[in-house]
C-alpha positions in Angstrom: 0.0 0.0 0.0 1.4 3.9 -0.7 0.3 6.2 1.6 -0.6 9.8 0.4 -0.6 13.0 2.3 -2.5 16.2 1.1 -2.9 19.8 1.2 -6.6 20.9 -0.5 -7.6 24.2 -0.7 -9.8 26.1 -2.8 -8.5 26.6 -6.6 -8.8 30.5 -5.9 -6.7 30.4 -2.6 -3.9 28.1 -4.6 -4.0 30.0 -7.9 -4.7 33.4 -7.0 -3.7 34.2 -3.0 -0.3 32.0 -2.8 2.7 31.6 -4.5 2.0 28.2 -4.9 3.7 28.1 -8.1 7.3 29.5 -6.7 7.1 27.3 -3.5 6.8 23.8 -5.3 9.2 25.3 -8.3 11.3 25.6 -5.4 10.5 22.0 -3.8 11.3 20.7 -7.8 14.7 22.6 -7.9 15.2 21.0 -4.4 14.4 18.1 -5.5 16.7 18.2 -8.7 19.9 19.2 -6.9 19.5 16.1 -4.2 18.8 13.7 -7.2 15.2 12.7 -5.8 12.2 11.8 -7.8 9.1 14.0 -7.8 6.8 12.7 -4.7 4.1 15.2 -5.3 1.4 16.4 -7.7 -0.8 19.6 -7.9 -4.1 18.3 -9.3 -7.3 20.2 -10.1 -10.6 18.6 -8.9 -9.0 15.8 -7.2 -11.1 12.8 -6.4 -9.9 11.2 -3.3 -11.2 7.9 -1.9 -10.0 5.9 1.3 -8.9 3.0 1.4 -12.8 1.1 1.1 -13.4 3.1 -2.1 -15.6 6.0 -0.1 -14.9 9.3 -1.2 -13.7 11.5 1.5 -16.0 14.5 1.1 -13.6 16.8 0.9 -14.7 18.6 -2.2 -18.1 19.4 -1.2 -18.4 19.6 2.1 -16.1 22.1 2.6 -15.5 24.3 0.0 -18.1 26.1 -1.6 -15.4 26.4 -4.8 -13.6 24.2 -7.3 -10.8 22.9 -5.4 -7.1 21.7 -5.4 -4.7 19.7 -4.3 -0.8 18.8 -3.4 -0.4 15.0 -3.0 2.8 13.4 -1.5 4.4 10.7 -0.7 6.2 12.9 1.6 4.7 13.4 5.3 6.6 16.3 6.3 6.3 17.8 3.2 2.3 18.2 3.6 3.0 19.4 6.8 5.3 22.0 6.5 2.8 23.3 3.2 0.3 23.5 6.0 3.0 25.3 8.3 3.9 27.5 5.2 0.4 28.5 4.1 -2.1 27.6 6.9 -5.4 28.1 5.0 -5.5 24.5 3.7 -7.1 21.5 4.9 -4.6 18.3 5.0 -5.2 14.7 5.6 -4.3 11.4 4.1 -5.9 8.3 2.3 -3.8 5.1 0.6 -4.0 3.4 -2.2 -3.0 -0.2 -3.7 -1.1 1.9 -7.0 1.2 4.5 -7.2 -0.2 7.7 -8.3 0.8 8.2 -11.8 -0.6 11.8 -13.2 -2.5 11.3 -16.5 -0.6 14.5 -18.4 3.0 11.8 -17.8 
């Protein structure tokens, strides 16, 4: 089993309020000068489900907006987005594949 970590947040607060796009072209550039592999995704309208196939209700239960995600593989990474920019909601779910994004 892989287990993912998330960061969701409406697609306004990630496109619009944050630098999103400078902290994970950061995290890539990080990521390129230790020689790791990309752990994590930024995905429009994610659909997550636990473990059983439920969807976790993220999507409409809490936002009133499209929404957005960061999924990793990496924990701390999730956490310190949430440390970093606060207004996101963060959990986890796993999953029997690995995540592979369809644009690959």
């Amino acid at each position: 089993m892989y287990n993912y970590y998330f960061a969701v947040a409406s697609q306004s607060f990630f496109l619009d309020q944050e630098p999103i796009e400078e902290i994970l072209r950061e995290r890539v550039n990080y990521y390129k000068s230790s020689n790791k592999e990309i752990d994590f995704w930024f995905i429009l309208n994610p659909n997550f489900s636990d473990s059983s196939g439920n969807p976790l209700n993220i999507t409409h239960n809490n936002f009133n907006k499209s929404v957005a995600a960061i999924v990793s593989l990496d924990k701390q990474f999730i956490q310190w987005l949430k440390l970093r920019i606060v207004f996101v909601q963060t959990g986890s779910f796993e999953s029997k594949s690995l995540f592979i994004p369809e644009n690959s």
